[in-house]
C-alpha positions as CSV (number, residue, x, y, z in Angstrom):
1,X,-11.8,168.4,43.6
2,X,-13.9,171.5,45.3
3,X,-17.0,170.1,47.2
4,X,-20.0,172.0,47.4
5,X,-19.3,173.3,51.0
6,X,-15.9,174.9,49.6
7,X,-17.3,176.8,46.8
8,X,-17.2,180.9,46.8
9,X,-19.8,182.5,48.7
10,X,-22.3,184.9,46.5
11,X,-20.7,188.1,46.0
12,X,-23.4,191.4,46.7
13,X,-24.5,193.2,44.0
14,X,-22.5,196.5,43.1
15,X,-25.9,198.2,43.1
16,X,-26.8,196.8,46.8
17,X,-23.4,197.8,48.1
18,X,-23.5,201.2,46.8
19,X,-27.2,202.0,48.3
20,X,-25.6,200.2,51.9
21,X,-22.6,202.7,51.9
22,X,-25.1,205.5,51.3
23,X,-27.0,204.5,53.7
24,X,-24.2,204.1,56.3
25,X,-22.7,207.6,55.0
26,X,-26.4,209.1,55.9
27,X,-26.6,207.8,59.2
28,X,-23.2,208.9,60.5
29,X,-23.5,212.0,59.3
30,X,-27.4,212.1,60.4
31,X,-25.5,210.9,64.1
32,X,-22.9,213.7,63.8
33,X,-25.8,217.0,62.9
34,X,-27.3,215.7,66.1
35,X,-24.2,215.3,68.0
36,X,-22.7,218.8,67.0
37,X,-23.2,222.0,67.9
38,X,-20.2,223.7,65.8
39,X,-22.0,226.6,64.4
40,X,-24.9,226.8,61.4
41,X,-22.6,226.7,58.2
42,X,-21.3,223.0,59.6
43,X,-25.1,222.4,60.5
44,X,-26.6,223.6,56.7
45,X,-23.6,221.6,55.1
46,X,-24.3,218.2,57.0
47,X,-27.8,218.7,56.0
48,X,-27.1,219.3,52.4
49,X,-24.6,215.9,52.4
50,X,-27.5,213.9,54.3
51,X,-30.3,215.1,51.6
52,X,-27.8,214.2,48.5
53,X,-27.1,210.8,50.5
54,X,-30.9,210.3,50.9
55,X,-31.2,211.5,46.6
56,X,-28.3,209.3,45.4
57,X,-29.6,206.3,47.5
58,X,-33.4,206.8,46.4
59,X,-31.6,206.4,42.4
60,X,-29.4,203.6,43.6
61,X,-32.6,201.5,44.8
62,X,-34.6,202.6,41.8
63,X,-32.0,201.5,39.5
64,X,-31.7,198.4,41.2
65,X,-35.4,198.1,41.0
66,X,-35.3,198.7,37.3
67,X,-32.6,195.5,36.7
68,X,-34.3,193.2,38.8
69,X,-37.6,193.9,36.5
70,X,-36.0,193.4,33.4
71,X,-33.8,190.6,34.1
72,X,-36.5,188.6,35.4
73,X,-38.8,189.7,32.1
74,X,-35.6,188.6,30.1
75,X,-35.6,185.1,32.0
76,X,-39.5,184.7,31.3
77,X,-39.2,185.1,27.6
78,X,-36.1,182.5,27.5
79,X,-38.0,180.0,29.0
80,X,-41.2,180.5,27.1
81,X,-38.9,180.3,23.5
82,X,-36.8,177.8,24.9
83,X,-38.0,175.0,22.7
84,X,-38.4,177.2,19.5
85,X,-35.5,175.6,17.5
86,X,-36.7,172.4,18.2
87,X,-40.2,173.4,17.3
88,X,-38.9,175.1,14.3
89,X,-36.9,171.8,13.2
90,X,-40.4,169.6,13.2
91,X,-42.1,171.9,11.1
92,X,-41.1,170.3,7.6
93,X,-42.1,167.4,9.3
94,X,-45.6,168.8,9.8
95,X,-45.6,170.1,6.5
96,X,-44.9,167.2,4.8
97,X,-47.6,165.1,7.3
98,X,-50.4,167.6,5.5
99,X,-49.3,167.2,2.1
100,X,-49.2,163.3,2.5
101,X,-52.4,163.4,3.9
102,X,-53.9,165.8,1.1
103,X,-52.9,162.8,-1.4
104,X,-54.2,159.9,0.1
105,X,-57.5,158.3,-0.8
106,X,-59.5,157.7,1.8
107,X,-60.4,154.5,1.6
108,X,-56.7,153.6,1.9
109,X,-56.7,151.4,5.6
110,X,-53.7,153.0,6.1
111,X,-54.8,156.5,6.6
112,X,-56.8,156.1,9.3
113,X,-53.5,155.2,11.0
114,X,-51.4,157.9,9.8
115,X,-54.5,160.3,10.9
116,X,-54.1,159.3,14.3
117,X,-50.1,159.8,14.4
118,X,-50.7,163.0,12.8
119,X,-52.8,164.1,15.4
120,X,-50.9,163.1,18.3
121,X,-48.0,165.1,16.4
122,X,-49.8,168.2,16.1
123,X,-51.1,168.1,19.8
124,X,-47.7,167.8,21.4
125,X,-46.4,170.6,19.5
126,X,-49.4,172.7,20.6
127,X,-48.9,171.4,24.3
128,X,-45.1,172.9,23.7
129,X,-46.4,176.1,22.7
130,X,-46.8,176.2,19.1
131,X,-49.8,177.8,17.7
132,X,-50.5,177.5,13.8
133,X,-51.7,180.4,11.8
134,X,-54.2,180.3,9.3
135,X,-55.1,182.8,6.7
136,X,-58.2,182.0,5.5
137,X,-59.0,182.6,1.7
138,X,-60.5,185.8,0.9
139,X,-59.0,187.3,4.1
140,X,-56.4,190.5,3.4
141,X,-52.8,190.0,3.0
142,X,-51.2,191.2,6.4
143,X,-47.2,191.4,5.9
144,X,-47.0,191.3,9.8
145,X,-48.2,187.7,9.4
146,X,-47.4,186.4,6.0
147,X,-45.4,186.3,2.9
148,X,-46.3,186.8,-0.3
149,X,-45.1,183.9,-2.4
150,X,-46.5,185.0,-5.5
151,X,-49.8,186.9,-6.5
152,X,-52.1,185.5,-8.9
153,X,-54.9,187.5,-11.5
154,X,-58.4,187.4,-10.2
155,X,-61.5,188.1,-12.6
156,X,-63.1,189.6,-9.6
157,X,-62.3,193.2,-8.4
158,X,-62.9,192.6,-5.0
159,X,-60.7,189.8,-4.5
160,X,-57.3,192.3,-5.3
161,X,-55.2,191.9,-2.6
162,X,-56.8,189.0,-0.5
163,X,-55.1,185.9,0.4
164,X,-56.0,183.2,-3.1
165,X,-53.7,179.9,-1.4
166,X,-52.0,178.7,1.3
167,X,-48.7,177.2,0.3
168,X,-46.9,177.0,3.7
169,X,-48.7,177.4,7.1
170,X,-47.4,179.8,9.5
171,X,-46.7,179.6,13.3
172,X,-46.0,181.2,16.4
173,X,-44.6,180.4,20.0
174,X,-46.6,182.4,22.3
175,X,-46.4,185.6,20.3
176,X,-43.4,185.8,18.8
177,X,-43.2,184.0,14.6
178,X,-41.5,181.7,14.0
179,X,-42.5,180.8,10.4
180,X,-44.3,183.4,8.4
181,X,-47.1,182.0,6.1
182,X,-46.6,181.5,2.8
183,X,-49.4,182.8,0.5
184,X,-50.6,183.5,-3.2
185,X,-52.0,187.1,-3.4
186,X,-54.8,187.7,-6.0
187,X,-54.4,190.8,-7.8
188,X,-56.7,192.8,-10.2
189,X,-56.2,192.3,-13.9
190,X,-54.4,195.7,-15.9
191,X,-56.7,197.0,-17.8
């Protein structure tokens, strides 16, 4: 068994190792325009190496800069959708907490209860991130944030194309869906 003290030190970053060598490249030859006095073709020729050195190092350390940006961007949207599987998993559950709680009668003893639980369960998920979305009735269908289930006649004009039921809620983690809402579209009758 390898103990912690034995393990393989961090290797550099190709990136890093590349911009070092250019810079060690620069100075010695920055050392060696100072140090010789050959003629001017050797002079204008060191100059012209130092200033591509200087120009491929410069693009080295921006490239670098450009990785480090996205890969910690990329680790910040892993750990805010982390959870979503789970989150997506307790979603029936939700679902089917609303739906019992549309059919009880409230004068049941027992839904006072099951109010409570249901509220506890809906807070946690929030606390984790999950944000419900709720199209209202009478608001526009949006395809960026539902789905149209089915669309149903309307007697009145200006309810064509506006959301008539709810049949599954939708909901997000941070910004990204996770469960588009399920609607009924109203549309105008043919005349």
């Amino acid at each position: 068994m390898k103990s912690k003290d034995h393990e393989a030190p961090l290797q550099e970053d190709p990136l890093q190792e590349a911009a070092s060598s250019n810079l060690e490249q620069t100075e010695t030859l920055h050392s060696e325009h100072e140090t010789s006095s050959t003629g001017e073709a050797s002079t204008d020729d060191t100059l012209q190496r130092v200033q591509e050195l200087k120009d491929q190092n410069l693009r080295l350390y921006a490239e670098f800069e450009n990785f480090r940006k996205r890969t910690a961007r990329e680790r910040l949207d892993l750990i805010s959708t982390a959870n979503e599987s789970t989150l997506k998993a307790l979603l029936p559950v939700l679902d089917d907490f609303d739906r019992a709680l549309k059919m009880m009668p409230s004068e049941d003893p027992n839904v006072a209860g099951i109010v409570l639980i249901h509220a506890k369960l809906t807070e946690t998920l929030k606390a984790q991130g999950l944000k419900s979305m709720d199209p209202t009735h009478g608001q526009p269908f949006d395809p960026e944030f539902m789905e149209a289930i089915t669309t149903l006649v309307v007697p009145q004009p200006e309810l064509a194309g506006t959301v008539i039921d709810e049949l599954e809620r939708g909901y997000r983690v941070g910004e990204k869906i996770i469960r588009y809402a399920k609607v009924v579209v109203g549309k105008a009758p043919d005349a």
